[in-house]
C-alpha positions in Angstrom: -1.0 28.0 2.0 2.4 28.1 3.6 5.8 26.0 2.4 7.4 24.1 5.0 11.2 22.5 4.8 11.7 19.6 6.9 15.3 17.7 7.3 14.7 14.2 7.7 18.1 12.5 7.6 17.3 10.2 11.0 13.9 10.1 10.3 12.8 9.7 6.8 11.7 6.4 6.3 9.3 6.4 9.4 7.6 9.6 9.0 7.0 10.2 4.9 6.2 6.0 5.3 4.1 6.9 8.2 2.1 9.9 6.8 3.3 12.6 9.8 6.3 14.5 11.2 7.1 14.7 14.9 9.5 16.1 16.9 9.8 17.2 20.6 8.8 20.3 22.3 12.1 21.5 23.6 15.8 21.0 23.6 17.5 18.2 25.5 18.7 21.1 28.0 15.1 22.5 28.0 15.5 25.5 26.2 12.6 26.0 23.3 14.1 25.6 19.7 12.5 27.8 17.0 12.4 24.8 14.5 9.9 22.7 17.0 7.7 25.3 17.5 7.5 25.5 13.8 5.4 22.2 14.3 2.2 24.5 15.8 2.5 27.0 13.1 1.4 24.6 10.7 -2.1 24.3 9.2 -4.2 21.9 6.9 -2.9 22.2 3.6 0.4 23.7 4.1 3.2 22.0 2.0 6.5 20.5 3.0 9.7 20.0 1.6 11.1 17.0 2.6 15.2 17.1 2.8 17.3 14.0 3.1 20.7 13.1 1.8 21.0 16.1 0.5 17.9 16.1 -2.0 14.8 17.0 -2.1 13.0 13.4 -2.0 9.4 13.8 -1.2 6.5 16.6 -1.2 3.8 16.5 1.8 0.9 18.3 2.3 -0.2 18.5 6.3 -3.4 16.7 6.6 -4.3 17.7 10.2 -4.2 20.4 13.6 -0.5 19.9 15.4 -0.9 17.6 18.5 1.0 16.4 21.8 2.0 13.1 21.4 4.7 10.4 22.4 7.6 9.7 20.3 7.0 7.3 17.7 7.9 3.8 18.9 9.2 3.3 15.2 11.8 5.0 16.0 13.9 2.8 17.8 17.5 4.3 19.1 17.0 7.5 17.0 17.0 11.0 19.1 17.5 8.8 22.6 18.4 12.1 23.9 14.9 13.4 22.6 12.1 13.6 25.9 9.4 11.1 25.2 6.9 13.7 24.5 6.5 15.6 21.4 4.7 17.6 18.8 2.6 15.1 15.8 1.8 16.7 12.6 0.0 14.7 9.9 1.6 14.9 6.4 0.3 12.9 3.3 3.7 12.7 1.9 4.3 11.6 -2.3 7.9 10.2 -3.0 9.2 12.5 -5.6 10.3 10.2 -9.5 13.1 13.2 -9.8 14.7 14.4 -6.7 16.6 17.5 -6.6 20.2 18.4 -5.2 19.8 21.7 -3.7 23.5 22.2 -3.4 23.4 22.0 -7.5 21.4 25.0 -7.6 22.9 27.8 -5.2 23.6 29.8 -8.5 19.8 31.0 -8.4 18.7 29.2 -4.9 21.3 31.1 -2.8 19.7 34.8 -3.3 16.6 33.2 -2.1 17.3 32.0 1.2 16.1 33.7 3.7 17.7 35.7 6.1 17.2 34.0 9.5 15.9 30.3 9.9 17.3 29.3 6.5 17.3 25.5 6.0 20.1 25.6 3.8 24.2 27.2 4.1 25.0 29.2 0.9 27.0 27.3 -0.6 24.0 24.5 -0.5 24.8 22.5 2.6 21.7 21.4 5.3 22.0 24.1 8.4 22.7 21.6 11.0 19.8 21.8 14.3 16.9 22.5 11.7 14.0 20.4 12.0 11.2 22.5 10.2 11.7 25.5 8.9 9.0 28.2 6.9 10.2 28.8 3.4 9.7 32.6 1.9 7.5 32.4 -1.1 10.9 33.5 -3.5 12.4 30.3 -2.5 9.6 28.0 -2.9 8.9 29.5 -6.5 12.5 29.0 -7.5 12.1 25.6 -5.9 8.9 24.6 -7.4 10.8 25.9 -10.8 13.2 23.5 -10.4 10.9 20.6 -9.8 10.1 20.9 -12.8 6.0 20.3 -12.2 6.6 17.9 -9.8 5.4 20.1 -7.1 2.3 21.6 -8.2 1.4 17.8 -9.3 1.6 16.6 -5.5 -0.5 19.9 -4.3 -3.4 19.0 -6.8 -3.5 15.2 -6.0 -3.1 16.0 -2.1 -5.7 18.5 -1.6 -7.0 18.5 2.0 -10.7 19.4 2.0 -11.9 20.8 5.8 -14.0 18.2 7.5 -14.8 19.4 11.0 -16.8 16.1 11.7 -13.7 14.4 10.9 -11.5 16.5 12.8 -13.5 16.6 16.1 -13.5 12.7 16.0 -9.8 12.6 16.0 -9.5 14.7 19.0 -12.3 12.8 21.2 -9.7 9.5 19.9 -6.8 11.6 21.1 -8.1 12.7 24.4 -10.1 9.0 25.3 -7.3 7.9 27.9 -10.0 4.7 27.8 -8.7 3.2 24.5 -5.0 2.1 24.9 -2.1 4.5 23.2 -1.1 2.4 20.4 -4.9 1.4 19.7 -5.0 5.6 19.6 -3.0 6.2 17.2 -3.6 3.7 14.6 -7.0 4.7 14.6 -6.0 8.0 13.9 -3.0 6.9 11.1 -6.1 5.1 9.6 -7.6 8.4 8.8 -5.1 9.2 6.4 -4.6 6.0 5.0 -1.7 4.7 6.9 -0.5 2.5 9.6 -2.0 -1.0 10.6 -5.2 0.5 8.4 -3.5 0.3 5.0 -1.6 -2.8 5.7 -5.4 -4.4 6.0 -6.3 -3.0 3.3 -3.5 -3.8 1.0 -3.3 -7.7 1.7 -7.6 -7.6 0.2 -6.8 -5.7 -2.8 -3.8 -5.7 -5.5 -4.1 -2.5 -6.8 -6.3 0.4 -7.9 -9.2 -1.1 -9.5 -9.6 1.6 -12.2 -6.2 2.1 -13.1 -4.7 -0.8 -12.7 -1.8 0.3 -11.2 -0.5 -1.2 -8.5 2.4 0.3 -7.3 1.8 0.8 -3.8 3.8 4.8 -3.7 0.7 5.9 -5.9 -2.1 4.3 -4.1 -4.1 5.8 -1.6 -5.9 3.5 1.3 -9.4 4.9 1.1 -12.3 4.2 3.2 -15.4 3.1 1.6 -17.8 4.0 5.0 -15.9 7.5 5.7 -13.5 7.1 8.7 -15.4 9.4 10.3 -18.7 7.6 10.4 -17.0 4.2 11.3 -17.0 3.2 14.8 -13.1 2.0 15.9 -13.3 -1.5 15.0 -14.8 -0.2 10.9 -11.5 2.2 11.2 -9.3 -0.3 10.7 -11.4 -3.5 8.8 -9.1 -3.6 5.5 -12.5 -5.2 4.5 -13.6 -1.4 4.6 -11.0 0.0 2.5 -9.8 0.2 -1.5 -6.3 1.1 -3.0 -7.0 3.7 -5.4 -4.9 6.1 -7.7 -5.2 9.8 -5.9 -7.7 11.1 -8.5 -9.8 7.9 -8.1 -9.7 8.5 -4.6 -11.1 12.2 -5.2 -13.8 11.0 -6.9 -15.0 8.0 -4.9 -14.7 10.5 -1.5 -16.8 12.6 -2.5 -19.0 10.6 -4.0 -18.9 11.1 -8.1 -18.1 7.2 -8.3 -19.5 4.1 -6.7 -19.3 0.5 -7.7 -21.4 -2.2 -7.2 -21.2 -5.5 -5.6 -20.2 -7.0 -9.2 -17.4 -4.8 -9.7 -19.5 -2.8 -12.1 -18.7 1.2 -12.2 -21.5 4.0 -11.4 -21.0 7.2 -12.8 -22.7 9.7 -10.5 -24.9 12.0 -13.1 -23.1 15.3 -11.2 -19.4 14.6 -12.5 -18.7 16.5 -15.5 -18.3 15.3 -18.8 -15.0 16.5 -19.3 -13.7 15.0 -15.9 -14.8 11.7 -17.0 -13.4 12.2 -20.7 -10.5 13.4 -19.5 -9.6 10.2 -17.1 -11.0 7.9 -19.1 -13.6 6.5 -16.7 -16.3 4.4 -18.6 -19.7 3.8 -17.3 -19.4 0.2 -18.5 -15.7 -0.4 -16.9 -15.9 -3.5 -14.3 -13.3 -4.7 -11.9 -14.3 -8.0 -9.8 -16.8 -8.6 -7.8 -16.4 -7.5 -4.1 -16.5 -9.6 -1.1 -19.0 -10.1 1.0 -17.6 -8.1 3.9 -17.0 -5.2 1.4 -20.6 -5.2 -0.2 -21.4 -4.0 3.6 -19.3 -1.3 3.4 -20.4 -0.8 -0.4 -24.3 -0.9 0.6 -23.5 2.1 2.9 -21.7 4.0 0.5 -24.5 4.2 -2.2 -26.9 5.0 0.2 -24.8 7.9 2.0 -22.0 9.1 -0.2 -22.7 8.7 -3.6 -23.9 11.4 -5.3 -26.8 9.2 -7.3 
């Protein structure tokens, strides 16, 4: 696992909103910049440091392979000097509850930054022309340090899991010049949750269903037929989604919990004790009943996912 630092100031809202990072391939005069080609360095699971306005706001963890794609239409006016095609990483990004000021820190930061490529001025300023940047290990321990917990929490709850099926789908998606652009890549946002996908989702349910919570920044959208067994029009049904609290999601994606079509819970007899002491899940917990739409969805899930 390798620690990423990304400055965001233009582009903040639409990428940790949007679940990736992009940027183009070269300079506006051409010339290759060392803080794009970053972008292909990357791999599932790496983290990034999100930078913007001078704090540390937000942790990701890369989701997915590096990819050509066009700039994000979300973007508006921002980079107009930027060429239309570019490098797209997927990132599951968490807002961080305590953001940190880098530039209060230099006392024990400074010695850590790294000799070339460094993100950050020594006395705590952003290095202007970095996109993303690889962090030495001494930094991101004094970093994680100062997070106070907040990082290693955002790892844990983020943890991509290999899924080859999953991945080759998203590159026959990418590469079928039959299905328009957009369609493209909101069927591939909808693999991580985001996009048109969640939006769906999130107008059919209120909130996690366990939990209760229903704060949207600690919900996941999860599919309840995996995304990689829906065909395109099941990849974005909301119908065929919940919003669940990330350790909910865990457990209902691979297949410790179901529910049935009244609501009620199903414990799956291989998750531990101790997991389901720990958070609190009872085998006689019920939420409300599901739609009709959704019991289709559900249906498939017992049969396929759940453990039994």
């Amino acid at each position: 696992m390798n620690y990423w630092w990304v400055n965001q100031n233009q582009t903040y809202v639409h990428e940790v909103g949007g679940g990736y990072l992009w940027s183009p391939k070269v300079n506006a005069n051409g010339r290759r910049n060392r803080f794009y080609d970053s972008m292909t360095e990357t791999a599932p699971g790496d983290v990034v440091l999100s930078f913007c306005d001078t704090y540390i706001k937000a942790v990701g963890v890369v989701t997915g392979v590096c990819q050509s794609a066009p700039k994000p239409t979300e973007f508006g006016t921002t980079g107009n000097y930027w060429a239309n095609e570019g490098w797209y990483l997927p990132v599951r990004f968490t807002e961080l509850n305590r953001p940190i000021r880098p530039k209060d820190h230099m006392v024990t930061l400074a010695a850590t930054l790294p000799d070339k490529y460094s993100p950050l001025q020594g006395n705590g300023n952003g290095n202007q022309g970095v996109y993303l940047a690889p962090v030495p290990e001494t930094m991101a321990a004094e970093l994680s340090r100062l997070l106070n917990g907040q990082l290693e929490s955002v790892i844990i709850t983020s943890a991509v899991d290999v899924d080859p099926e999953a991945d080759a789908a998203e590159k026959a998606i990418r590469d079928d010049t039959a299905i328009p652009l957009t369609e493209r890549e909101q069927l591939v946002k909808a693999r991580v949750g985001q996009g048109l996908y969640r939006s769906r989702v999130e107008m059919l349910e209120a909130g996690c269903r366990l939990t209760g919570v229903t704060d949207r920044r600690f919900l996941r959208a999860s599919h309840i037929k995996p995304w990689s067994k829906s065909d395109s029009r099941e990849k974005l049904d909301g119908n065929n989604g919940l919003l669940l609290a990330p350790h909910i999601d865990h457990l209902f994606d691979k297949g410790f919990i179901s529910f049935a079509d009244d609501g009620c819970l199903m414990l799956s007899r291989a998750l531990p004790q101790s997991v389901q002491v720990a958070w609190g899940l009872m085998p006689e917990a019920k939420t409300t009943p599901f739609s009709a739409r959704q019991a289709l969805y559900l249906a498939y899930h017992r049969e396929n996912v759940f453990l039994g």
